[in-house]
C-alpha positions in Angstrom: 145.1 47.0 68.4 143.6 48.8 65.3 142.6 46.1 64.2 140.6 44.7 67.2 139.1 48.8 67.7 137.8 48.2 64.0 136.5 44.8 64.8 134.7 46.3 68.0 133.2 49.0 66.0 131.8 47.2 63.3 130.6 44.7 65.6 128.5 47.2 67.6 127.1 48.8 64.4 126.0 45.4 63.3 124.3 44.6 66.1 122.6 48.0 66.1 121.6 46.9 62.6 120.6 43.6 63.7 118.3 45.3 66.5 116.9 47.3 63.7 115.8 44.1 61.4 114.5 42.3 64.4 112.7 45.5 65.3 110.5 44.3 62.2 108.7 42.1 64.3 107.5 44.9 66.9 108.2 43.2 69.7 111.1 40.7 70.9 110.2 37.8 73.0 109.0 38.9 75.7 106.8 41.5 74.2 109.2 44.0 75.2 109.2 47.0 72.6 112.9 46.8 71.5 113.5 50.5 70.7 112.3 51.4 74.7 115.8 49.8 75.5 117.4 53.2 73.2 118.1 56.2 74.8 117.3 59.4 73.3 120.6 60.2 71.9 120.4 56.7 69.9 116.6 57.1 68.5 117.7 61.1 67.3 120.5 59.5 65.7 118.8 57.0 64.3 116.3 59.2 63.0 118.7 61.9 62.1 120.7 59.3 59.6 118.4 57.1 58.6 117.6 56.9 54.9 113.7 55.9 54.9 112.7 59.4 55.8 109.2 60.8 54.6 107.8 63.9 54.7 104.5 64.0 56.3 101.9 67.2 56.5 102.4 68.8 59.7 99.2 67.5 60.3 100.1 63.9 60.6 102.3 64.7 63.7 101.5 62.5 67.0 98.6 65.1 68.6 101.2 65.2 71.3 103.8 66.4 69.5 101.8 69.1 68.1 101.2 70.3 71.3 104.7 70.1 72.6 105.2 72.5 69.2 102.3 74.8 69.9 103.3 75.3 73.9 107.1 74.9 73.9 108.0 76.6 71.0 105.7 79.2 70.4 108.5 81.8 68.8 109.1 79.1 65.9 107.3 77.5 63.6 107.0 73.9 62.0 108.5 74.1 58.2 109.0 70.2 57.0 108.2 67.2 59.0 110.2 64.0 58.5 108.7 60.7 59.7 111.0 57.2 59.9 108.7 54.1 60.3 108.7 52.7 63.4 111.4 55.1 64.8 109.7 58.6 64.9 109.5 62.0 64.2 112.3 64.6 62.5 110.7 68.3 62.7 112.7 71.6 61.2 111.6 74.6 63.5 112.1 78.1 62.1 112.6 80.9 64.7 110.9 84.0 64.4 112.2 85.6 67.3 113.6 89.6 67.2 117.4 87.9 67.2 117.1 84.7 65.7 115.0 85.3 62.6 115.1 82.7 60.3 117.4 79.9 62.1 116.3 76.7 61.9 116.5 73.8 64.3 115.6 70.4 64.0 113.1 68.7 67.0 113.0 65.0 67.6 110.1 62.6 68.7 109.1 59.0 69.2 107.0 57.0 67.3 104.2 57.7 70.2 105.1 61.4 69.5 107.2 62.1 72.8 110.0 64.3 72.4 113.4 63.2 72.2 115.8 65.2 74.3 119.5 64.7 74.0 121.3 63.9 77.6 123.3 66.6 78.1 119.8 68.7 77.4 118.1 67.5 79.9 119.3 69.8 82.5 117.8 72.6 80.4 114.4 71.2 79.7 112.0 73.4 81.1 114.2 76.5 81.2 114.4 76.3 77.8 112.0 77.4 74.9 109.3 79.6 75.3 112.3 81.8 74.8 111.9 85.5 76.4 112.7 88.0 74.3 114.1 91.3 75.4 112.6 93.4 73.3 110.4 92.8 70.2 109.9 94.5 66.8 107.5 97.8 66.2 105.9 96.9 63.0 106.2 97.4 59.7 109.9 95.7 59.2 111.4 94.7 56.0 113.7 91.9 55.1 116.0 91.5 52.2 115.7 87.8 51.2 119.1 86.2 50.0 117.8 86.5 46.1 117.8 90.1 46.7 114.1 90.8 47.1 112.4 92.1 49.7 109.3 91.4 52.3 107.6 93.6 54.1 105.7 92.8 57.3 102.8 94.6 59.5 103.2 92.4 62.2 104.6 88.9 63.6 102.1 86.3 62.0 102.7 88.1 58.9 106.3 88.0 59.0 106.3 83.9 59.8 104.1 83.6 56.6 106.0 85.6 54.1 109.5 84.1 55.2 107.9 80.2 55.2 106.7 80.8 51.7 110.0 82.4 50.3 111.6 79.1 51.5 109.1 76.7 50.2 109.7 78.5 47.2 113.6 78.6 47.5 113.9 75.4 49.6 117.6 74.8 48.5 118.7 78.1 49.7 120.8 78.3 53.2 121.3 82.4 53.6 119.4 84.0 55.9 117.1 87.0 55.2 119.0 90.2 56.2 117.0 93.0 58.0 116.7 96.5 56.4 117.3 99.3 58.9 116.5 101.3 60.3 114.4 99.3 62.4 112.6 100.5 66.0 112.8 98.0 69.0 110.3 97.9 72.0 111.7 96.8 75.3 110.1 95.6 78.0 108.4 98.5 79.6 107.5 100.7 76.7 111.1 101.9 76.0 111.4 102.4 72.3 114.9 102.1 70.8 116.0 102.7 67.3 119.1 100.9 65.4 120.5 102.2 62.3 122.3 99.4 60.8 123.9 96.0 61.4 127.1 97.1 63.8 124.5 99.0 66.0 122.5 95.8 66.4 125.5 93.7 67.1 126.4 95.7 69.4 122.9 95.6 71.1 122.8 91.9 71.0 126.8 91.7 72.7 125.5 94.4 75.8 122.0 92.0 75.8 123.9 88.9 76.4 126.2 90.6 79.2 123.3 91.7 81.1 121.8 88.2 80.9 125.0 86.3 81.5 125.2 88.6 85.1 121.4 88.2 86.1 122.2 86.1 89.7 120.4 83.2 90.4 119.2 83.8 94.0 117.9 87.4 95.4 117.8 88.7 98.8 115.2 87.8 101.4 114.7 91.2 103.2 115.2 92.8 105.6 119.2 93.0 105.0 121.7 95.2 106.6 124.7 95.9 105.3 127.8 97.8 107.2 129.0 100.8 105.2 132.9 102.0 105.1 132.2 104.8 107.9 130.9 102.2 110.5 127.4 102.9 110.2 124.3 100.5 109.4 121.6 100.3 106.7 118.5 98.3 107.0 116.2 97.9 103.8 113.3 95.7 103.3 113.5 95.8 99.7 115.4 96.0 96.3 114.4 99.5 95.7 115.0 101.1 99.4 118.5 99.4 99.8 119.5 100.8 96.5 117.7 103.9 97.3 120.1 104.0 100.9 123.2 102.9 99.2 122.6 105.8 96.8 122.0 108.4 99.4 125.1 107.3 101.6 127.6 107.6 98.8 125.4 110.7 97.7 126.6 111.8 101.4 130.5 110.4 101.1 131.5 110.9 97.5 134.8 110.3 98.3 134.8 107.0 99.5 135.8 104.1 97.6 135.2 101.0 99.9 132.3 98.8 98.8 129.9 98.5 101.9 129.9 95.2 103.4 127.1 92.2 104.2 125.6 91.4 107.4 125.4 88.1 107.8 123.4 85.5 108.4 121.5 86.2 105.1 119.0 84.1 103.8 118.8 84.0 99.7 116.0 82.8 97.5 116.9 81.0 94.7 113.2 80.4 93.3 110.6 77.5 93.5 110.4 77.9 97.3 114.5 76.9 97.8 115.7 79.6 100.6 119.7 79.5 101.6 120.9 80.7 104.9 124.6 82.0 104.5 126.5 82.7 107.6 129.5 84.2 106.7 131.7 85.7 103.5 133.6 81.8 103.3 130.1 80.6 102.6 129.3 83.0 99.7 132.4 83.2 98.3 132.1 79.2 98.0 127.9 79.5 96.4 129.3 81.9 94.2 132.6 79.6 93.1 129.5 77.2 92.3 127.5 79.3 90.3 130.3 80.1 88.4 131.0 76.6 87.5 127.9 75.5 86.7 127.6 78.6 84.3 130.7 77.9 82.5 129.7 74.2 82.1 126.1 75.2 80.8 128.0 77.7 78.3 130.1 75.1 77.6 127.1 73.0 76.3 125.7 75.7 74.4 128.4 75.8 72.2 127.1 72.3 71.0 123.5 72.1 68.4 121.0 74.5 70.5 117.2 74.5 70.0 
């Protein structure tokens, strides 16, 4: 059985390789461009393995894969550009971004310069990049690079040059730069927090994640009513005046501990123009048993190669 699993194995790699050599032709037969029969996963692979690479100036990218970089992943920037003949386009991405300084990722393309996104990605395209930040740095901020010196930057272009050129300089190196503290962080809003040293920031990061991890996917379309513990009814036609009600009955009743409860029908919104109408507790319990799913599976996939 071994023996006929190694037999299948080689045979398919062969004829991967045969597919390869006949690709030298351009077209088989019919005219049919062989490598349009590949799915994305197989051409990244390909790509990702192959021996022939050759780095190109970012300037002899496909124009549409420039602007795929330039729109889609405008917190990173381009540091070395790969091309394979006839198979496409390898691009390491450096982040820039407040909690991902200095990662790098690697962004595939076609030949034509159409990104390649892996299939159990594509659920994500458009959601992902263009990644929003929760807060961003107040400038000047120093990093200590991994052969002890240290960069200083006055602001965010600034910062992408001084780290690309420490790494073109020191392109074998694999440490990241280290931030020096303290360090001041704007949030959205104005709010202006300062972090000490690396366990405060951890720590930061962690309660980030939580909040972002709870954000629901739907909201209420108001007016809602909800039933609170002593009978009585609220009505609010917004976020702010049913927190402001909630507030004010508890306010009133400090000694109650029952949550109040939904009026249904409800209708929810879950964004580009998809409304919900939930007519009982069964019926939210069982969208909610969904959304959890579907977040565990999408956490599940982040734990693979992320952009």
């Amino acid at each position: 059985m071994k023996t006929l699993n190694l037999f299948k194995s080689n045979l398919l790699k062969g004829l991967f390789v045969l597919a390869l050599i006949l690709y030298s032709c351009n077209k088989d037969n019919d005219g049919f461009d062989i490598l349009d029969k590949m799915s994305d996963d197989e051409l990244i692979e390909a790509i990702a393995k192959s021996s022939e690479k050759q780095e190109i100036d970012y300037n002899q990218l496909p124009s549409s894969a420039k602007n795929i970089i330039n729109e889609d992943y405008e917190t990173m920037t381009a540091d070395i550009s790969l091309k394979v003949e006839d198979l496409g386009y390898e691009v390491t991405m450096i982040d820039y971004t407040p909690l991902n300084v200095a990662d790098k990722n690697e962004v595939y393309f076609n030949k034509n310069g159409r990104e390649l996104v892996p299939e159990d990605k594509k659920s994500e395209k458009g959601k992902r990049k263009k990644k929003k930040n929760p807060f961003k740095f107040v400038f000047p901020v120093s990093f200590e690079m991994p052969d002890g010196s240290t960069i200083t930057a006055n602001d965010r272009e600034g910062l992408k040059s001084l780290i690309k050129a420490w790494y073109d300089e020191n392109p074998d190196s694999k440490e990241k730069p280290k931030l020096v503290y303290p360090v001041d962080l704007e949030f959205r809003g104005g709010k202006i927090v300062s972090v000490n040293n690396e366990e405060e920031m951890k720590k930061l990061r962690k309660k980030i994640k939580e909040r972002q991890r709870s954000k629901k996917p739907f909201k209420f379309v108001f007016p809602v009513s909800f039933e609170m513990p002593d009978g009585s009814t609220i009505t609010a036609n917004d976020r702010k005046g049913l927190k402001s009600l909630i507030k004010a009955w508890y306010d009133e009743n400090p000694d109650s501990k029952e949550k109040p409860k939904l009026i249904y029908p409800v209708d929810l919104d879950f964004g580009d123009g998809k409304i919900v109408t939930v007519n009982s507790e069964e019926e939210m319990k069982e969208i909610k048993e969904k959304l959890r799913e579907r977040a565990s599976q999408g956490q599940s996939n982040n734990g693979t190669k992320g952009r």
